[in-house]
PLY file of the C-alpha trace (Angstrom):
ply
format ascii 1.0
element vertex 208
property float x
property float y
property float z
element edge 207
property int vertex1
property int vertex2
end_header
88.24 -20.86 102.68
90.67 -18.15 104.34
93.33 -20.67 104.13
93.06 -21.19 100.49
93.19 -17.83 99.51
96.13 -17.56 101.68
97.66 -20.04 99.64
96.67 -18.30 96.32
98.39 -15.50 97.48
101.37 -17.19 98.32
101.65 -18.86 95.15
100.70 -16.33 92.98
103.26 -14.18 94.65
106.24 -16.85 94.08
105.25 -17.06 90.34
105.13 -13.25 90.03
108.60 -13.06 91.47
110.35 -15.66 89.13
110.42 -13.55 86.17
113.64 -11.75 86.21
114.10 -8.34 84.00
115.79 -8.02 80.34
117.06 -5.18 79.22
117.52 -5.07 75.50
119.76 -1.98 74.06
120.39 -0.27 70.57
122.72 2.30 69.60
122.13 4.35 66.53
124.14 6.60 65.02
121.81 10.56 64.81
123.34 11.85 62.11
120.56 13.37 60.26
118.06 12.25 62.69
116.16 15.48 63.44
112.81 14.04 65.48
112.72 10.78 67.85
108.69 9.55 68.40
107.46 6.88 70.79
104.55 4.86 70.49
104.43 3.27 74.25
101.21 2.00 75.17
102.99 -1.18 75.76
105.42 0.68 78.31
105.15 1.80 82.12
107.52 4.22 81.89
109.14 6.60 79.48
112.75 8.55 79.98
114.26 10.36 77.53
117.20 12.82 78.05
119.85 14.75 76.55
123.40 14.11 75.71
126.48 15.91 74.28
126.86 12.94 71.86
126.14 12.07 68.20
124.55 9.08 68.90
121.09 7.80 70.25
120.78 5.29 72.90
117.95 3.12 73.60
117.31 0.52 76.34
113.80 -1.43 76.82
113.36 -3.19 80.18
110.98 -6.07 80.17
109.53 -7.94 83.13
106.72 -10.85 82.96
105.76 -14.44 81.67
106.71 -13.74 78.53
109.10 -10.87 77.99
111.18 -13.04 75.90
109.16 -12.76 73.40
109.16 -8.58 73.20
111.12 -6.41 70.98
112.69 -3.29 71.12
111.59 -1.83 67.79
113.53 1.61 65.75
112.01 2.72 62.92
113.65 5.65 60.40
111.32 7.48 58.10
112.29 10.90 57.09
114.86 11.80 59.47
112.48 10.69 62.72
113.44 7.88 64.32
109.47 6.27 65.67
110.16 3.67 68.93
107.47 0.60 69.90
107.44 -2.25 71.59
106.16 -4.92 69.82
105.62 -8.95 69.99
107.58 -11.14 68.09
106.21 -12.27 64.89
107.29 -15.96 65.91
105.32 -15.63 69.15
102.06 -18.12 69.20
100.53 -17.68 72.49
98.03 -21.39 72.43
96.26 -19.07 74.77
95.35 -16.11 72.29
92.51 -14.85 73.66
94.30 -13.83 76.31
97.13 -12.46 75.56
96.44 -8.85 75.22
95.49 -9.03 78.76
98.68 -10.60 80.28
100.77 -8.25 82.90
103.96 -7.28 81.16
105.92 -4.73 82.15
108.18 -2.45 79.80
109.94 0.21 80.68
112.05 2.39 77.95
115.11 4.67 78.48
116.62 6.47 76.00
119.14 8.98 75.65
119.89 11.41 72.52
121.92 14.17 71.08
120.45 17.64 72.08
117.70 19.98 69.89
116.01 17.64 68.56
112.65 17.03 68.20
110.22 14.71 70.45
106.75 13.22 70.22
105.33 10.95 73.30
102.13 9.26 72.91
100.80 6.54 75.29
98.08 5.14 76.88
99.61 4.51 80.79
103.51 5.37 80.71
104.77 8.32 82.77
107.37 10.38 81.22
110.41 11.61 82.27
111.76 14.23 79.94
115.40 16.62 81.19
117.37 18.65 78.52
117.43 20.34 75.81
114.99 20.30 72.70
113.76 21.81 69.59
110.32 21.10 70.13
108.76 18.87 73.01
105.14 17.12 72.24
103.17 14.53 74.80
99.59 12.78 74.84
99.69 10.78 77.99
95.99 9.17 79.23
96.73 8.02 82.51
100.37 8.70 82.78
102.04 11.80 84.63
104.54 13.90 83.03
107.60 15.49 84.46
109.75 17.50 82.02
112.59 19.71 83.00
115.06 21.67 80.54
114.65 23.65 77.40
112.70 23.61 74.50
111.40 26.26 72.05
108.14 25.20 72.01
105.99 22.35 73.86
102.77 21.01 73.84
101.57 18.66 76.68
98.31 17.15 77.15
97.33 14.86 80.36
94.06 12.96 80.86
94.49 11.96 84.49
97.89 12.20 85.14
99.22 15.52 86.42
102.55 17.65 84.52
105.51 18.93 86.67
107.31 21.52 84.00
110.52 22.87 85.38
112.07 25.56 82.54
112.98 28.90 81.61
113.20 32.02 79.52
109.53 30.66 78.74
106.23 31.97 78.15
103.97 29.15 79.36
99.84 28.66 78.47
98.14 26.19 81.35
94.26 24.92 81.16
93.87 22.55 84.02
90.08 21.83 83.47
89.07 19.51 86.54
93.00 20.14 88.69
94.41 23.03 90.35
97.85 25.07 88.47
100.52 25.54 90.81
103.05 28.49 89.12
106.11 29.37 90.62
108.28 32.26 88.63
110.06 32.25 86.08
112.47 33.88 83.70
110.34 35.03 80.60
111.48 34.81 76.95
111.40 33.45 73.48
109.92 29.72 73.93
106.34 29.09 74.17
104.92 26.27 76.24
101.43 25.22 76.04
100.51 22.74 79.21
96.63 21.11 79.33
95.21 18.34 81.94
91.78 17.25 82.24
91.95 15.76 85.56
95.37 16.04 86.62
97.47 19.34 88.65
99.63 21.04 86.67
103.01 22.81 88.50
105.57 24.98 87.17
109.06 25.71 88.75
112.14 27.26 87.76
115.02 25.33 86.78
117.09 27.82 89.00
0 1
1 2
2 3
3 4
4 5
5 6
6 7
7 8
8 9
9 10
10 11
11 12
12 13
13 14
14 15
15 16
16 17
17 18
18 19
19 20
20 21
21 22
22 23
23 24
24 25
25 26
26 27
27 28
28 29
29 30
30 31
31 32
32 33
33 34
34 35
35 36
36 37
37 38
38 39
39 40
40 41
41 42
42 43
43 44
44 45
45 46
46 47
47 48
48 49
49 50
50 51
51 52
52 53
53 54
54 55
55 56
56 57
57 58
58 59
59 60
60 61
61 62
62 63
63 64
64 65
65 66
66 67
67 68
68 69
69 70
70 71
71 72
72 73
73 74
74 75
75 76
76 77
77 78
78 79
79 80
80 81
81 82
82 83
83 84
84 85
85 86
86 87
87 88
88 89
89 90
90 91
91 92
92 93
93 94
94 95
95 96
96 97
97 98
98 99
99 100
100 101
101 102
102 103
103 104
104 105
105 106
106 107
107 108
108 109
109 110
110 111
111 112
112 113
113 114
114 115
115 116
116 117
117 118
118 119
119 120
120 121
121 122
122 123
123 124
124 125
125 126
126 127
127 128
128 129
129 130
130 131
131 132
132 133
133 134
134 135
135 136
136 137
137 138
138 139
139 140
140 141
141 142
142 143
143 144
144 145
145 146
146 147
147 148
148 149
149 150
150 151
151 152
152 153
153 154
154 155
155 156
156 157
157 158
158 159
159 160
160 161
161 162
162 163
163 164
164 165
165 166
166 167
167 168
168 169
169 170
170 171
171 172
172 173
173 174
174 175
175 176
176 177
177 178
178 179
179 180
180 181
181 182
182 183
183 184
184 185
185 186
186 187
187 188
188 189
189 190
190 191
191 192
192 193
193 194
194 195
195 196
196 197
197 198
198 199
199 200
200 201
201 202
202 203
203 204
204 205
205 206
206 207
C-alpha cells in the first residue's frame, strides 16, 4: 500500500509539472478611461500599479490542464474598463461536472496611467496595489491585501486575509473585528482611508 501511494505521488507530481505557463497581454489605449474594475475569482493573484503613460497594460498568466482554453477578458462601459477571466465559449469539457473544480491557476498584472479609479473584488486573489489613485476600493474573502501609494479615498474590506497599507498625508479608519491593528505614524491630511478585516491583522506604515 505505501508503495502505491508513493507512486501516486510521483505521478501526480510529473503531470502537475508538464503544464507550462501562458501569459496572454492587451494594451489599451486610457484615453477617457476614468475607473479600471476586476472581477478575479478565477485569479490567485492581483497587481495593479501606476505608470506615467497613457496607456493600460494587462497581462493574465495561466497555469494548468487546460489554460488554453482561458481568456483574458476587457470590457468598456462608461469610461471603466471591468477585467475577468473567463472560459472560452468553444471550450466543451466531456467531463462537465467537473470542471468548475479543476486547479487552474491565473494570475493578472496590470499596469495603468495614474488617478484613476479602482475596484477589486475576488473570492481568493491577493492584491498588490503601489501608486497613485483617485479612489482605491477592495472586497477580498480569503485573499490578503497590500497597497502602498496615494489615493484620496479607499475602502478595503478583508474576510481572512490581513491588509498591509503603506501611505500618507492620510486620515485612516481601521475595525479589525477578530485581528490585532498594527499603526505606525503617519503624515496626516486630506485623503480618507477606511480599512476593515474580520479575521485578518491590519498594519499601517509610512511610505517614508
Amino acid at each position: 500500500m505505501r508503495r502505491f501511494i508513493v507512486m501516486f505521488l510521483m505521478v501526480a507530481l510529473t503531470i502537475g509539472g508538464a503544464y507550462s505557463q501562458k501569459a496572454v497581454e492587451k494594451s489599451i489605449d486610457a484615453q477617457g478611461i476614468k475607473g479600471i474594475a476586476v472581477q478575479g475569482d478565477q485569479l490567485y493573484r492581483i497587481t495593479i500599479k501606476t505608470h506615467d503613460e497613457k496607456l493600460i497594460y494587462a497581462t493574465a498568466f495561466f497555469e494548468g490542464e487546460n489554460q488554453n482554453d482561458l481568456l483574458l477578458v476587457a470590457r468598456n462601459a462608461e469610461g471603466t474598463i471591468t477585467f475577468s477571466i473567463n472560459w472560452n465559449p468553444a471550450f466543451n469539457d466531456p467531463n462537465d461536472k467537473l470542471s468548475a473544480h479543476k486547479m487552474i491557476s491565473a494570475g493578472l498584472e496590470i499596469i495603468v496611467p495614474g488617478n484613476l479609479q479602482l475596484d477589486v473584488k475576488s473570492d481568493q486573489a491577493d492584491l498588490i496595489v503601489n501608486g497613485q489613485f483617485d479612489k482605491v476600493r477592495a472586497v477580498l474573502r480569503e485573499g490578503n491585501c497590500d497597497i502602498s501609494g496615494m489615493a484620496k479615498s479607499a475602502d478595503i474590506v478583508t474576510v481572512n486575509g490581513s491588509i498591509s497599507a503603506r501611505t500618507e498625508s492620510s486620515r485612516i479608519e481601521t475595525h479589525a473585528k477578530d485581528g490585532n491593528v498594527i499603526r505606525y505614524p503617519i503624515s496626516k491630511g486630506p485623503n480618507s482611508w477606511r480599512l476593515k478585516s474580520v479575521n485578518g491583522q491590519i498594519f499601517i506604515r509610512s511610505l517614508k
